[in-house]
C-alpha positions as CSV (number, residue, x, y, z in Angstrom):
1,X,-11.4,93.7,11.0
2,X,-9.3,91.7,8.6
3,X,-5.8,91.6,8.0
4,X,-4.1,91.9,4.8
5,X,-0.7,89.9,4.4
6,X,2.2,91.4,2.6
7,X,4.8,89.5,0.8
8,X,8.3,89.7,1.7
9,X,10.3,92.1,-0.9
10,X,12.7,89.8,-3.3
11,X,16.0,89.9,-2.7
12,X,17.9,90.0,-5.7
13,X,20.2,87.1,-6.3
14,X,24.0,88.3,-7.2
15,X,25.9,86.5,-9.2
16,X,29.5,86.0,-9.8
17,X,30.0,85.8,-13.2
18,X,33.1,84.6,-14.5
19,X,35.4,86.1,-17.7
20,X,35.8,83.4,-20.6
21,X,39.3,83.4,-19.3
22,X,39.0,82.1,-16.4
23,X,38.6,78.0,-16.5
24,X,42.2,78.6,-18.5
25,X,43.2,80.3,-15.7
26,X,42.4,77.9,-13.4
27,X,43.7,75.2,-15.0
28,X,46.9,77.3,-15.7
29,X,47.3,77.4,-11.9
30,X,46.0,74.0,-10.7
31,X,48.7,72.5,-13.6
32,X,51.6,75.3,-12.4
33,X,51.0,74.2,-8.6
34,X,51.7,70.2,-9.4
35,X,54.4,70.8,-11.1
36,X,56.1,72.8,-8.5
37,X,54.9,70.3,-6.0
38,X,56.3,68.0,-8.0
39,X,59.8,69.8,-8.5
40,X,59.8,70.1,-4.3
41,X,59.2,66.8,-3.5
42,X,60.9,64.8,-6.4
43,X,64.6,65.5,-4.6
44,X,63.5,64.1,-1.1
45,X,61.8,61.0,-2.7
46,X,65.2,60.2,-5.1
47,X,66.9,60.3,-1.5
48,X,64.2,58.2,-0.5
49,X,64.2,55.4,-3.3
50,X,68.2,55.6,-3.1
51,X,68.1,54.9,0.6
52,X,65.8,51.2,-0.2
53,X,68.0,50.2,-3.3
54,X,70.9,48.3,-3.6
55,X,74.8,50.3,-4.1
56,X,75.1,49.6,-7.8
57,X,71.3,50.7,-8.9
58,X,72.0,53.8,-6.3
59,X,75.0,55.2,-8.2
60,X,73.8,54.6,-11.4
61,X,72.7,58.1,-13.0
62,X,69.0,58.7,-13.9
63,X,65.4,59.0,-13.4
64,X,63.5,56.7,-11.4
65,X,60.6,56.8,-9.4
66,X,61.4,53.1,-7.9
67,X,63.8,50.7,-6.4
68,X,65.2,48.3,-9.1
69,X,66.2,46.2,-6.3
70,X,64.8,46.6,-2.7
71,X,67.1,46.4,0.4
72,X,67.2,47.9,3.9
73,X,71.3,47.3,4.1
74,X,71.7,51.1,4.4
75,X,68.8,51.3,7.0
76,X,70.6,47.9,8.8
77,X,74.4,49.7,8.7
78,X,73.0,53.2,10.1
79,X,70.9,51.6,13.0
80,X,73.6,49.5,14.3
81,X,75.8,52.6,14.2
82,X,76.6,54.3,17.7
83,X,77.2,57.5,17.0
84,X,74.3,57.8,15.1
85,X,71.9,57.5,18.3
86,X,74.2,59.5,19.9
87,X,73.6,62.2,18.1
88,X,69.5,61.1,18.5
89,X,70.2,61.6,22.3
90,X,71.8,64.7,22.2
91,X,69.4,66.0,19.2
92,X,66.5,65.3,21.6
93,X,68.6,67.0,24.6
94,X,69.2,70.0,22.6
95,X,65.3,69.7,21.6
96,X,63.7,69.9,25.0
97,X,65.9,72.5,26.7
98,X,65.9,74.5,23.8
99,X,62.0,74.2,23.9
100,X,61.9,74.7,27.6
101,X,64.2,77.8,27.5
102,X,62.8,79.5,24.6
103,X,58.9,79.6,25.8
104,X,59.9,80.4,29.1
105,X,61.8,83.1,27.8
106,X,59.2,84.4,25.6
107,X,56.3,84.1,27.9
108,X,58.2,86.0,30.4
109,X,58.8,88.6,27.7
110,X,55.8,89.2,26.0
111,X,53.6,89.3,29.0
112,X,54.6,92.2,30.4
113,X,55.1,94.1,27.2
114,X,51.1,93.2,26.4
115,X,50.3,95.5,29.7
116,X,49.3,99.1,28.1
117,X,50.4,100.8,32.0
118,X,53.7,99.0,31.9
119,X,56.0,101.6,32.3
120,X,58.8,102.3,29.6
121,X,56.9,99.9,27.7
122,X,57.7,101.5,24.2
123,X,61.4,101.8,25.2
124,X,61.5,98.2,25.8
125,X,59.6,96.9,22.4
126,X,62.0,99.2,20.5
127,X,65.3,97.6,22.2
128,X,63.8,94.4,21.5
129,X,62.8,95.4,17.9
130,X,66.3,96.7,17.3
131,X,68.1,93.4,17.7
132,X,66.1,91.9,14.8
133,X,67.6,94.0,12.0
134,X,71.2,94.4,14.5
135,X,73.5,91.8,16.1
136,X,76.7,91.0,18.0
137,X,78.3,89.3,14.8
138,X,80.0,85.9,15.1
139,X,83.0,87.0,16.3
140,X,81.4,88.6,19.8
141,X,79.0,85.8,20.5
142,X,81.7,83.2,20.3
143,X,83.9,84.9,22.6
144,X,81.0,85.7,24.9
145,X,80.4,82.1,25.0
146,X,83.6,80.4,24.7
147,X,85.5,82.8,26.8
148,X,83.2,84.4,29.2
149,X,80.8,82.4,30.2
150,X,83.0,79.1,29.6
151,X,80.1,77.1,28.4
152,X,82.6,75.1,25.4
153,X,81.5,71.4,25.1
154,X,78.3,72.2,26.7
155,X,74.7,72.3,25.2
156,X,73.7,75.5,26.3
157,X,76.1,76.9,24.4
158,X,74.1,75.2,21.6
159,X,70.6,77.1,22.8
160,X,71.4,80.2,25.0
161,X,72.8,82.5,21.6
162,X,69.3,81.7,19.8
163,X,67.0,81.1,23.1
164,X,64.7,83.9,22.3
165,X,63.5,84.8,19.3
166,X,62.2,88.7,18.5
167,X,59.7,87.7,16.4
168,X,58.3,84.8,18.8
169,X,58.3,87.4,21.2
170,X,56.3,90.3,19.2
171,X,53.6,87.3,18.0
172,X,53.3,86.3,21.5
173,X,52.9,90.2,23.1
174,X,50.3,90.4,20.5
175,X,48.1,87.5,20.9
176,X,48.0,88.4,24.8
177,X,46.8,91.8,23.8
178,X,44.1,90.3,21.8
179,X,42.8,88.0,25.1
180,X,39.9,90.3,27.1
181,X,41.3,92.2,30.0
182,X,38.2,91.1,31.9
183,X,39.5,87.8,32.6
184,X,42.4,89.4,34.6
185,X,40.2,91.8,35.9
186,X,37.9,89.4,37.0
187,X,41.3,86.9,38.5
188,X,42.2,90.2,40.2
189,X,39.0,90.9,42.2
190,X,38.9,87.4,43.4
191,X,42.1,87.6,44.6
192,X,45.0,86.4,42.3
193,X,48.0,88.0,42.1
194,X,50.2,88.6,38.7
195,X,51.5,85.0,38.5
196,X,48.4,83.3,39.0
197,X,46.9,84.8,36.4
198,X,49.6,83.9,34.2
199,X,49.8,80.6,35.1
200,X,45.9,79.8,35.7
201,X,44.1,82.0,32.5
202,X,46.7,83.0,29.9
203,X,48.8,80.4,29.4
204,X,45.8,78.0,29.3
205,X,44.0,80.5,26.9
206,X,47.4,80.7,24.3
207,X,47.8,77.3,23.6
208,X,47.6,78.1,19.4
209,X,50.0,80.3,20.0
210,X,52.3,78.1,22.4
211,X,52.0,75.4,19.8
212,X,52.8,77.2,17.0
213,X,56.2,79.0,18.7
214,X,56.9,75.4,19.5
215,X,56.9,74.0,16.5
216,X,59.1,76.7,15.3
217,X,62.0,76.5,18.1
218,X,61.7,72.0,17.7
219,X,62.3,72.6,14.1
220,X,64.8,75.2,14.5
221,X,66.6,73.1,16.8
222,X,66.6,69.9,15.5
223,X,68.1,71.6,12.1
224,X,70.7,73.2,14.0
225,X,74.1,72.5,13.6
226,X,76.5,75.6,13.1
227,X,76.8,76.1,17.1
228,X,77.7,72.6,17.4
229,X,80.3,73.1,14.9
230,X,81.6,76.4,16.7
231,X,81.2,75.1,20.9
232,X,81.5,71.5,20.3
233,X,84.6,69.6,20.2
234,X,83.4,66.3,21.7
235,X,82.4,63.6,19.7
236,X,79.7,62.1,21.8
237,X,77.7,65.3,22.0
238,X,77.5,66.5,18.5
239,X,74.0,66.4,17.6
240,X,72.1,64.4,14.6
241,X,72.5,67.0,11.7
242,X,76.0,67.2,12.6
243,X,76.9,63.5,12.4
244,X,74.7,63.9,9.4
245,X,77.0,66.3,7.7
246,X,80.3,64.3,8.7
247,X,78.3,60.9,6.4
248,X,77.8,63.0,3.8
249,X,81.6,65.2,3.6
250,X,83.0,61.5,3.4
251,X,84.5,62.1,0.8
252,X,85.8,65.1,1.0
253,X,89.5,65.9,3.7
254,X,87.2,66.1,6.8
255,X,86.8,62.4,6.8
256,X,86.0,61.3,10.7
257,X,86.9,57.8,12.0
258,X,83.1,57.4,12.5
259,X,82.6,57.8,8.5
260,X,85.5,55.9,7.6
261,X,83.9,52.9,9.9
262,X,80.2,53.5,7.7
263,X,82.2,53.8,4.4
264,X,83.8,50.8,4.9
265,X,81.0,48.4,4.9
266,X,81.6,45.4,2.5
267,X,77.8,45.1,1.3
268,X,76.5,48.3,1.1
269,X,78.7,52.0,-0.5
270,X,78.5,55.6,1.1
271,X,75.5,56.4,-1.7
272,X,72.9,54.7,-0.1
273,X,74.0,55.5,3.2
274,X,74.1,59.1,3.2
275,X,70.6,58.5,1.3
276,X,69.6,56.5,4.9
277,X,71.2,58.9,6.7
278,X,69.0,61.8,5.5
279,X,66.0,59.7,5.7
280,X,66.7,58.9,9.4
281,X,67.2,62.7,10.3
282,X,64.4,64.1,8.1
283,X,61.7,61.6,9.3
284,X,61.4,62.2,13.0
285,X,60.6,65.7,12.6
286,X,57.7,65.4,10.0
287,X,56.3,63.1,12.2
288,X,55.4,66.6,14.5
289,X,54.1,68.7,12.1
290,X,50.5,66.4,12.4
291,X,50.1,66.9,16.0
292,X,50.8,70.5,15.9
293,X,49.8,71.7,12.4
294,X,46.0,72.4,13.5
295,X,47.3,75.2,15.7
296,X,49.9,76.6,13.0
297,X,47.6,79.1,11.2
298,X,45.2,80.0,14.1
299,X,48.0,81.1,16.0
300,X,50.0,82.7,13.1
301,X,46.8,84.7,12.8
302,X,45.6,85.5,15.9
303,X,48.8,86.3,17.2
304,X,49.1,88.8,14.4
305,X,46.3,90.8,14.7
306,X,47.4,93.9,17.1
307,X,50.8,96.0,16.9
């Protein structure tokens, strides 16, 4: 008895075929893109050149893409400055208790709300969801703070108004709704209780999602500086952006004896230090977008998926 072999049917190739348009196209948008890259990051590397050139090149109006005369003077002047590491110190304070408050605070907010039999669970998202379209206004939270709960001249009154955000909290609830229920289940029948499989499964299993919230509240802290203007009164714990703003409003009435001392410098001008200055506050943080970029979009995504 023989055996006949059949071929395997064809498949038909598809091809994309493009319009005669569409090289233009690209090119249109490869060329549009640079040039908005360019119009981004052309301000930050004027501050940049300005902050390695000497005072007379640095006031001098134009266009330049590099120092006429390199020096570090600015860079010298800022570094041997007190209150600028003074406001490092209490930037980096602010930083890690903001951090530590904020994702304990979320974690311990979205975890319940991702249990489908919590009770009242609906009731609770839509109190939550309320606050992100209504708030106290100023006026409230600054008596709450100042007044009530006396916390002037301290750092929590810096992070407790903006501890916990809504939308960290919804991206969080979601991404824990998107982890199997038969891990729990599976904790559960061995034995854990509530807490340990909080502490031993989720949490290990949410770290793009962890990462990414943190990178949101680091940033958002170490740009803060309105509730330092509002709560803080002494010198030595205003934070970075803060003694930032006070270099750069030399100038104008609200002139601080710490300015004053910068602005006074015999070899160097206020232009190149306030370009310094910005380069000092700005760099630090860029530095943490590397380590924690790779989780940014994974978590973004992920923690997006369910309602």
């Amino acid at each position: 008895m023989s055996t006949v072999a059949t071929a395997a049917p064809k498949r038909k190739k598809h091809r994309i075929y493009e319009s005669k348009g569409e090289p233009y196209f690209q090119a249109f948008l490869v060329i549009f893109f640079a040039l908005l890259s360019i119009t981004f990051l052309y301000p930050y590397w004027h501050v940049l050149v300005n902050s390695f050139t000497t005072p007379d090149f640095a006031s001098a109006a134009g266009f330049r893409l590099w120092p006429q005369k390199f020096s570090t003077d600015a860079y010298r002047h800022m570094l041997s400055a007190n209150f600028l590491w003074s406001g490092y110190k209490n930037t980096l304070i602010v930083c890690f208790l903001g951090w530590a408050c904020s994702i304990t605070g979320v974690v311990l907010s979205a975890y319940p709300l991702s249990k489908r039999d919590l009770p009242l669970r609906g009731l609770f998202t839509s109190i939550i969801l309320v606050t992100m379209f209504v708030s106290g206004g100023m006026i409230p939270t600054y008596l709450l703070v100042n007044n009530t709960l006396k916390m002037r001249n301290s750092f929590f009154a810096i992070i407790l108004p903006h501890c916990i955000s809504t939308s960290h909290v919804i991206i969080a609830r979601n991404y824990f709704m998107s982890l199997p229920n038969d891990l729990e289940e599976a904790a559960t029948i061995d034995g854990a209780n509530s807490w340990q499989v909080l502490w031993r499964i989720m949490l290990p299993l949410s770290g793009p999602i962890l990462a990414t919230i943190s990178l949101w509240v680091i940033v958002s802290n170490w740009n803060a500086y309105f509730n330092c203007l509002l709560y803080i009164t002494d010198p030595n714990k205003f934070v970075l952006q803060v003694v930032l703003r006070r270099i750069i409003l030399t100038d104008s009435k609200e002139m601080t004896a710490a300015s004053e001392a910068v602005a006074n410098t015999t070899d160097t001008d206020i232009v190149t230090l306030r370009a310094a200055s910005i380069m000092l506050a700005t760099v630090p943080i860029l530095c943490v977008y590397p380590f924690l970029q790779k989780y940014f979009v994974k978590g973004v995504l992920i923690g997006s998926l369910k309602g």
